[in-house]
C-alpha positions in Angstrom: 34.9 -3.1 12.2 38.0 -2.4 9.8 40.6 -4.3 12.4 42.9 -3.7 15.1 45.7 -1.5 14.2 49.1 -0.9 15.5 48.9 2.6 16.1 52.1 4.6 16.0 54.0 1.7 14.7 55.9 3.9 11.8 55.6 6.9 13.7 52.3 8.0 12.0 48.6 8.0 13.4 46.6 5.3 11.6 44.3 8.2 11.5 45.7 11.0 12.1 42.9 13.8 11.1 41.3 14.8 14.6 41.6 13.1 18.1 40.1 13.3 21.5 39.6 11.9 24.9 37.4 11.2 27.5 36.8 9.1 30.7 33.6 7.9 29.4 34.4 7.1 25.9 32.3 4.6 23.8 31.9 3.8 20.6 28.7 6.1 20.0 30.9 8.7 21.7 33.6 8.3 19.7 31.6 8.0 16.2 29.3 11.2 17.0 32.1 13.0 17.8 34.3 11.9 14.2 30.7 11.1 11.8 28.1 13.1 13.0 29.6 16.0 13.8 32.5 16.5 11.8 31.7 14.5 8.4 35.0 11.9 8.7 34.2 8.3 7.0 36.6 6.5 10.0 36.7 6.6 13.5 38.4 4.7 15.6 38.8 3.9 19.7 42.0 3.7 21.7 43.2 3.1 25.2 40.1 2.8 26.7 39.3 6.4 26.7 40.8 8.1 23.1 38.8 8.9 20.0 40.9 9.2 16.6 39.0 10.6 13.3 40.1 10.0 9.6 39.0 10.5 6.0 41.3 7.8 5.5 43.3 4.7 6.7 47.3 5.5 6.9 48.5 3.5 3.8 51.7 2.0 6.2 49.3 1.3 9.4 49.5 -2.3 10.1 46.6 -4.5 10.9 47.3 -7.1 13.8 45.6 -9.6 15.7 41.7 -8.7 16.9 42.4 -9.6 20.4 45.2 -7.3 21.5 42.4 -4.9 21.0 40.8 -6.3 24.1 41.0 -2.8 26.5 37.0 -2.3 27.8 35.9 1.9 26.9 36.0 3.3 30.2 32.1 4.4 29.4 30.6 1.1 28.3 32.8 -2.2 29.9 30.7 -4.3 27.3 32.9 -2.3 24.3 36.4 -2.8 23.8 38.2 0.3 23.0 41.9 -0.6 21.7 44.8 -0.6 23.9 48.2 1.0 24.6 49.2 1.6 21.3 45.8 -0.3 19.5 43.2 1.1 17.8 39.5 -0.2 16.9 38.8 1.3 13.5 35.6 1.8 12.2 34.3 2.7 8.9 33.8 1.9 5.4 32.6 -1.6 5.9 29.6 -3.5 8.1 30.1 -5.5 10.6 27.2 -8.2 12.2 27.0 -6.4 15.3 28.6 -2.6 14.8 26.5 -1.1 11.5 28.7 1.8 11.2 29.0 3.7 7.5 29.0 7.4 6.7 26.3 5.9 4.4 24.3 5.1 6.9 24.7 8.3 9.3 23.9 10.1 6.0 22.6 8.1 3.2 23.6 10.5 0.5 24.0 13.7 1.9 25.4 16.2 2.9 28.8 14.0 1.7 27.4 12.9 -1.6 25.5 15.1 -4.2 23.9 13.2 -6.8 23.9 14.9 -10.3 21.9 13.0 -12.3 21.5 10.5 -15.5 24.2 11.5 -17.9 24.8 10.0 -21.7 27.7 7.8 -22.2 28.3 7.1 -26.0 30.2 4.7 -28.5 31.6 8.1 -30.1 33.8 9.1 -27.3 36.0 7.3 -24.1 33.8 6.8 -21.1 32.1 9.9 -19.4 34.2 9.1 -16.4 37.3 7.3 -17.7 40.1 7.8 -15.0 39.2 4.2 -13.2 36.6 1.6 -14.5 35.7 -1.6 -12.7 32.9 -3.8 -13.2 31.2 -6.7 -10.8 29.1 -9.5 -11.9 27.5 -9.0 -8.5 28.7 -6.6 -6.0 28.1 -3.3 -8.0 26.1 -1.0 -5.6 25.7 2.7 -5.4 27.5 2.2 -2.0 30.1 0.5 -2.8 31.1 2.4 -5.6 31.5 5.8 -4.2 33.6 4.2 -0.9 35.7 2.4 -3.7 36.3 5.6 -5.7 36.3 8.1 -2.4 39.3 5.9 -1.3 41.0 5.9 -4.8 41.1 9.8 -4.7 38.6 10.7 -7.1 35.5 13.2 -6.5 33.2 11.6 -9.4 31.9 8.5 -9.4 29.1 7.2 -11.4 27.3 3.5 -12.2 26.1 2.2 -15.6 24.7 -0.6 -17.0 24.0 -2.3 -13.6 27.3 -3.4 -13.0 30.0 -0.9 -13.9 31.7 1.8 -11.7 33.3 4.7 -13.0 35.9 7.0 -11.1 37.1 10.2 -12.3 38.0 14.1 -12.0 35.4 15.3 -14.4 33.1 14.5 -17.2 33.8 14.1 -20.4 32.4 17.1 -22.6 30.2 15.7 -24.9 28.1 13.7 -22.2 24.8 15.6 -21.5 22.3 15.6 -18.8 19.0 13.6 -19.2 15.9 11.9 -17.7 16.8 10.0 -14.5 13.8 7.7 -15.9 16.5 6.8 -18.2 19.0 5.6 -15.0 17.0 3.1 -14.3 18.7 -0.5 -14.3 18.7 -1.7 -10.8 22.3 -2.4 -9.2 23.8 -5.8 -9.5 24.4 -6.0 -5.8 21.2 -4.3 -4.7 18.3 -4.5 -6.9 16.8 -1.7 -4.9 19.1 1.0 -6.4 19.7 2.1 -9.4 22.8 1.7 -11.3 22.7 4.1 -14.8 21.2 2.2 -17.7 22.5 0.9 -21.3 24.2 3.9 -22.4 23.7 6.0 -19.4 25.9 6.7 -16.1 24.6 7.9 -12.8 26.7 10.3 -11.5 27.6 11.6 -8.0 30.3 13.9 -6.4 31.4 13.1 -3.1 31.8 16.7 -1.1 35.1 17.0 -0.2 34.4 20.2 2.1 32.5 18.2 4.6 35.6 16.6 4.9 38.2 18.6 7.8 41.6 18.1 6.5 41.2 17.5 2.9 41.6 20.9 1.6 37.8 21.2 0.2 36.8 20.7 -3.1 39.4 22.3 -5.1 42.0 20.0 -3.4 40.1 16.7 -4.4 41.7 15.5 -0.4 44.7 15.1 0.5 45.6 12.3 -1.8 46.2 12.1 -5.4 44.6 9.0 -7.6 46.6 6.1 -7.9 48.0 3.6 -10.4 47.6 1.2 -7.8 44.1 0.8 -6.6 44.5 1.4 -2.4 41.4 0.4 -1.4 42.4 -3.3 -1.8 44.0 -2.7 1.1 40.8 -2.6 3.1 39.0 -4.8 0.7 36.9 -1.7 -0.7 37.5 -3.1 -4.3 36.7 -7.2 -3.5 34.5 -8.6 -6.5 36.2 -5.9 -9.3 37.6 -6.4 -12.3 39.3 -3.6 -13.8 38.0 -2.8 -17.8 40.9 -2.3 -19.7 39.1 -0.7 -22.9 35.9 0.1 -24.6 35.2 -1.5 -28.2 33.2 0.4 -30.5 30.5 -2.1 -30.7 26.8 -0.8 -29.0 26.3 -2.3 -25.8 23.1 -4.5 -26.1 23.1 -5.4 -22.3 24.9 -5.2 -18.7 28.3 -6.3 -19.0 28.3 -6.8 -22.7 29.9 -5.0 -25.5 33.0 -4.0 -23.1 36.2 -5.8 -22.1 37.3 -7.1 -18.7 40.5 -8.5 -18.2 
Protein backbone atom coordinates (compact mmCIF):
# COMPACT_ATOMS: atom_id res chain seq x y z
CA UNK A 1 0.00 0.00 0.00
CA UNK A 2 1.08 3.66 -1.16
CA UNK A 3 -0.62 5.44 2.12
CA UNK A 4 -3.70 6.97 3.25
CA UNK A 5 -4.60 9.94 1.45
CA UNK A 6 -6.63 13.00 2.12
CA UNK A 7 -8.90 12.80 -0.63
CA UNK A 8 -10.46 16.05 -1.91
CA UNK A 9 -8.30 18.08 0.32
CA UNK A 10 -7.29 20.75 -2.68
CA UNK A 11 -10.36 20.09 -4.41
CA UNK A 12 -8.80 17.45 -6.72
CA UNK A 13 -9.31 13.43 -6.69
CA UNK A 14 -5.98 11.83 -5.54
CA UNK A 15 -6.91 9.76 -8.45
CA UNK A 16 -9.09 11.12 -10.33
CA UNK A 17 -9.15 8.78 -13.73
CA UNK A 18 -12.26 6.46 -13.14
CA UNK A 19 -14.45 5.75 -10.01
CA UNK A 20 -17.10 3.43 -8.78
CA UNK A 21 -19.14 2.01 -6.08
CA UNK A 22 -20.52 -0.81 -4.53
CA UNK A 23 -22.10 -2.29 -1.32
CA UNK A 24 -19.73 -5.09 -1.45
CA UNK A 25 -16.51 -3.43 -2.29
CA UNK A 26 -13.09 -5.13 -1.51
CA UNK A 27 -9.95 -4.68 -2.34
CA UNK A 28 -9.93 -7.51 -5.23
CA UNK A 29 -13.20 -5.68 -6.26
CA UNK A 30 -11.79 -2.61 -6.44
CA UNK A 31 -8.28 -3.70 -8.13
CA UNK A 32 -10.15 -5.96 -10.88
CA UNK A 33 -12.22 -3.38 -11.67
CA UNK A 34 -9.12 -0.39 -12.03
CA UNK A 35 -5.97 -3.29 -13.08
CA UNK A 36 -7.52 -6.00 -14.65
CA UNK A 37 -9.88 -4.60 -16.55
CA UNK A 38 -9.01 -1.27 -17.44
CA UNK A 39 -5.03 -1.25 -17.51
CA UNK A 40 -4.64 1.70 -14.54
CA UNK A 41 -1.26 1.21 -12.35
CA UNK A 42 -3.33 2.66 -9.05
CA UNK A 43 -6.31 1.93 -7.44
CA UNK A 44 -7.47 2.88 -4.46
CA UNK A 45 -10.56 2.19 -1.79
CA UNK A 46 -12.82 4.77 -0.07
CA UNK A 47 -15.67 4.98 2.34
CA UNK A 48 -16.14 1.59 2.72
CA UNK A 49 -17.81 1.04 -0.45
CA UNK A 50 -15.89 3.46 -3.39
CA UNK A 51 -13.38 2.34 -5.90
CA UNK A 52 -11.08 5.22 -7.42
CA UNK A 53 -8.59 4.39 -10.56
CA UNK A 54 -5.40 6.29 -11.61
CA UNK A 55 -2.48 6.23 -14.00
CA UNK A 56 -1.07 8.42 -11.52
CA UNK A 57 -0.98 9.88 -7.89
CA UNK A 58 -2.31 13.70 -7.86
CA UNK A 59 1.08 15.60 -7.39
CA UNK A 60 -0.85 18.02 -4.42
CA UNK A 61 -2.67 14.87 -2.72
CA UNK A 62 -1.43 14.73 0.82
CA UNK A 63 -0.41 11.56 2.59
CA UNK A 64 -1.74 11.39 6.34
CA UNK A 65 -1.77 9.11 9.10
CA UNK A 66 -2.43 5.16 8.23
CA UNK A 67 -5.02 4.83 10.80
CA UNK A 68 -7.66 7.37 9.80
CA UNK A 69 -7.94 4.90 7.06
CA UNK A 70 -9.48 2.52 9.48
CA UNK A 71 -13.33 2.23 7.60
CA UNK A 72 -13.91 -1.93 7.13
CA UNK A 73 -15.08 -2.57 2.94
CA UNK A 74 -18.49 -3.21 3.32
CA UNK A 75 -17.70 -6.76 1.33
CA UNK A 76 -14.78 -8.09 3.40
CA UNK A 77 -14.89 -6.51 7.43
CA UNK A 78 -11.20 -7.97 7.57
CA UNK A 79 -10.18 -4.97 4.83
CA UNK A 80 -10.17 -1.46 5.58
CA UNK A 81 -11.44 0.64 2.86
CA UNK A 82 -10.61 4.50 3.58
CA UNK A 83 -13.03 6.74 5.18
CA UNK A 84 -15.05 9.84 4.70
CA UNK A 85 -12.80 11.74 2.71
CA UNK A 86 -9.63 8.76 2.95
CA UNK A 87 -8.44 6.74 0.49
CA UNK A 88 -6.32 3.38 0.54
CA UNK A 89 -4.10 3.67 -2.46
CA UNK A 90 -2.63 0.90 -4.07
CA UNK A 91 0.04 0.53 -6.67
CA UNK A 92 3.41 0.94 -7.67
CA UNK A 93 5.00 -0.58 -4.69
CA UNK A 94 4.69 -4.08 -2.44
CA UNK A 95 3.53 -4.38 0.56
CA UNK A 96 4.17 -7.70 3.09
CA UNK A 97 0.66 -8.60 2.99
CA UNK A 98 -1.13 -6.71 -0.22
CA UNK A 99 1.30 -7.88 -3.45
CA UNK A 100 -0.41 -5.50 -5.66
CA UNK A 101 1.75 -4.19 -9.07
CA UNK A 102 0.49 -3.79 -12.62
CA UNK A 103 3.75 -5.88 -12.96
CA UNK A 104 2.47 -8.48 -11.36
CA UNK A 105 -1.28 -8.52 -12.91
CA UNK A 106 0.74 -8.37 -16.16
CA UNK A 107 4.32 -9.03 -16.04
CA UNK A 108 5.15 -7.29 -19.19
CA UNK A 109 2.34 -7.15 -21.21
CA UNK A 110 -0.01 -5.92 -22.69
CA UNK A 111 1.38 -2.40 -20.73
CA UNK A 112 5.00 -2.97 -21.60
CA UNK A 113 6.42 -4.01 -25.08
CA UNK A 114 9.95 -5.00 -24.98
CA UNK A 115 11.98 -4.07 -28.14
CA UNK A 116 15.01 -5.55 -27.82
CA UNK A 117 19.03 -5.26 -27.21
CA UNK A 118 20.05 -1.94 -28.73
CA UNK A 119 23.84 -0.47 -29.23
CA UNK A 120 24.85 2.31 -27.09
CA UNK A 121 28.28 3.79 -28.21
CA UNK A 122 31.17 6.20 -26.99
CA UNK A 123 30.56 8.12 -30.51
CA UNK A 124 27.28 9.60 -29.56
CA UNK A 125 25.10 10.79 -26.14
CA UNK A 126 23.21 7.84 -24.60
CA UNK A 127 20.56 5.94 -26.76
CA UNK A 128 17.98 7.17 -24.33
CA UNK A 129 19.37 10.41 -22.87
CA UNK A 130 16.35 12.42 -21.47
CA UNK A 131 16.87 10.96 -17.72
CA UNK A 132 19.74 8.68 -16.50
CA UNK A 133 20.04 7.17 -13.08
CA UNK A 134 22.13 4.54 -11.85
CA UNK A 135 21.85 2.14 -8.52
CA UNK A 136 24.71 0.22 -6.97
CA UNK A 137 21.82 -2.13 -6.02
CA UNK A 138 18.34 -1.54 -6.75
CA UNK A 139 18.48 -1.47 -10.63
CA UNK A 140 15.68 -3.91 -11.83
CA UNK A 141 13.68 -4.09 -14.96
CA UNK A 142 10.70 -3.31 -12.56
CA UNK A 143 11.80 -0.69 -11.04
CA UNK A 144 12.97 1.12 -13.93
CA UNK A 145 9.97 1.27 -16.04
CA UNK A 146 7.62 2.39 -12.76
CA UNK A 147 10.46 5.13 -12.20
CA UNK A 148 10.33 6.34 -15.81
CA UNK A 149 6.39 5.61 -16.38
CA UNK A 150 5.93 8.06 -13.47
CA UNK A 151 8.54 10.64 -14.82
CA UNK A 152 6.49 10.87 -18.20
CA UNK A 153 8.56 9.14 -20.45
CA UNK A 154 7.36 6.14 -22.82
CA UNK A 155 11.09 4.51 -23.28
CA UNK A 156 12.93 3.19 -20.81
CA UNK A 157 15.78 0.84 -21.12
CA UNK A 158 18.69 -0.84 -18.63
CA UNK A 159 22.46 -1.15 -19.33
CA UNK A 160 25.31 -2.26 -17.90
CA UNK A 161 23.44 -3.97 -14.88
CA UNK A 162 22.86 -0.94 -13.08
CA UNK A 163 21.78 2.04 -15.24
CA UNK A 164 18.22 3.21 -16.20
CA UNK A 165 17.57 5.27 -19.06
CA UNK A 166 14.30 7.33 -19.71
CA UNK A 167 13.45 9.00 -22.78
CA UNK A 168 11.00 9.99 -25.87
CA UNK A 169 13.02 8.17 -28.46
CA UNK A 170 16.14 6.53 -29.55
CA UNK A 171 18.93 8.08 -30.62
CA UNK A 172 19.56 7.46 -34.50
CA UNK A 173 22.62 5.83 -34.70
CA UNK A 174 21.75 2.98 -32.02
CA UNK A 175 20.84 -0.26 -33.89
CA UNK A 176 19.11 -3.40 -33.11
CA UNK A 177 21.11 -6.59 -32.14
CA UNK A 178 21.31 -10.01 -30.44
CA UNK A 179 19.38 -10.12 -27.07
CA UNK A 180 22.37 -12.66 -26.27
CA UNK A 181 24.21 -9.53 -26.15
CA UNK A 182 21.60 -8.08 -23.18
CA UNK A 183 22.65 -10.27 -21.01
CA UNK A 184 24.14 -8.78 -17.64
CA UNK A 185 21.86 -9.70 -14.90
CA UNK A 186 20.12 -6.66 -13.01
CA UNK A 187 21.85 -5.30 -9.92
CA UNK A 188 18.66 -5.68 -7.85
CA UNK A 189 17.51 -9.02 -9.34
CA UNK A 190 20.00 -11.23 -10.69
CA UNK A 191 17.18 -13.08 -12.45
CA UNK A 192 16.66 -10.30 -15.08
CA UNK A 193 18.56 -8.92 -17.40
CA UNK A 194 19.72 -5.52 -17.42
CA UNK A 195 21.49 -4.60 -21.22
CA UNK A 196 25.19 -5.40 -21.22
CA UNK A 197 28.62 -3.21 -21.56
CA UNK A 198 27.63 -1.16 -24.38
CA UNK A 199 24.21 -2.38 -24.87
CA UNK A 200 20.65 -1.07 -23.48
CA UNK A 201 17.50 -3.04 -23.19
CA UNK A 202 14.78 -1.27 -24.28
CA UNK A 203 11.01 -1.17 -23.55
CA UNK A 204 7.97 1.09 -24.26
CA UNK A 205 5.32 1.31 -21.86
CA UNK A 206 1.81 1.30 -23.95
CA UNK A 207 0.22 4.29 -23.17
CA UNK A 208 -3.17 3.15 -24.99
CA UNK A 209 -3.91 0.58 -22.37
CA UNK A 210 -3.94 3.46 -20.32
CA UNK A 211 -7.88 5.38 -20.23
CA UNK A 212 -7.17 8.95 -19.84
CA UNK A 213 -3.88 9.44 -21.13
CA UNK A 214 -4.53 10.27 -24.57
CA UNK A 215 -2.74 6.98 -26.19
CA UNK A 216 0.44 6.82 -27.48
CA UNK A 217 0.82 9.93 -29.36
CA UNK A 218 0.09 11.92 -26.15
CA UNK A 219 2.94 10.15 -24.07
CA UNK A 220 -0.14 10.61 -20.85
CA UNK A 221 -1.25 13.36 -19.60
CA UNK A 222 1.90 14.66 -18.12
CA UNK A 223 4.93 16.10 -19.63
CA UNK A 224 8.67 14.95 -18.31
CA UNK A 225 9.95 16.86 -15.57
CA UNK A 226 13.10 18.68 -14.37
CA UNK A 227 12.11 17.59 -11.13
CA UNK A 228 12.02 13.82 -10.77
CA UNK A 229 8.13 13.24 -9.27
CA UNK A 230 8.43 9.90 -8.43
CA UNK A 231 10.44 10.80 -5.29
CA UNK A 232 7.42 11.64 -4.09
CA UNK A 233 6.23 8.08 -3.77
CA UNK A 234 9.72 6.76 -3.29
CA UNK A 235 9.75 5.30 -6.99
CA UNK A 236 13.36 6.70 -7.38
CA UNK A 237 14.91 5.57 -3.68
CA UNK A 238 18.61 4.14 -4.25
CA UNK A 239 19.23 6.59 -7.63
CA UNK A 240 21.78 8.66 -8.39
CA UNK A 241 21.23 10.79 -11.26
CA UNK A 242 24.49 10.60 -14.09
CA UNK A 243 25.26 13.98 -14.94
CA UNK A 244 27.53 13.07 -18.15
CA UNK A 245 29.18 10.46 -20.22
CA UNK A 246 33.12 10.63 -20.69
CA UNK A 247 34.49 9.40 -23.76
CA UNK A 248 36.45 6.72 -22.12
CA UNK A 249 35.07 2.74 -23.05
CA UNK A 250 33.26 1.36 -20.39
CA UNK A 251 35.27 -1.67 -19.09
CA UNK A 252 32.50 -2.73 -16.54
CA UNK A 253 29.01 -1.93 -14.64
CA UNK A 254 29.13 1.41 -13.28
CA UNK A 255 32.47 2.31 -14.64
CA UNK A 256 33.65 4.66 -17.22
CA UNK A 257 30.51 7.09 -16.39
CA UNK A 258 29.96 9.89 -13.87
CA UNK A 259 27.50 9.99 -10.92
CA UNK A 260 27.23 12.86 -8.95
Amino acid sequence: MLGCYDDLSNGWRTLADDRTTDDGMTLEMCKTHCVDDNGYPFFGVEYGEECHCGWRVDEDATRVGDTQCGMPCNGDASQTCGDDRRLNVYGVEDTPDYRLTAFEVNPLGPNIVYQGCYTDDDEYEWALSERIVWSDGEQSVRKCAWYCFYEGFNLFGAEEGGYCMCGTSLHQDSIQTADSECDMPCTGDGSEKCGGPYRLSLYEWNWSNYRGSGGSAARGAVAPSSAPRGAKLGIGAGFTVVTEKPPSARGSAGKGRSVE
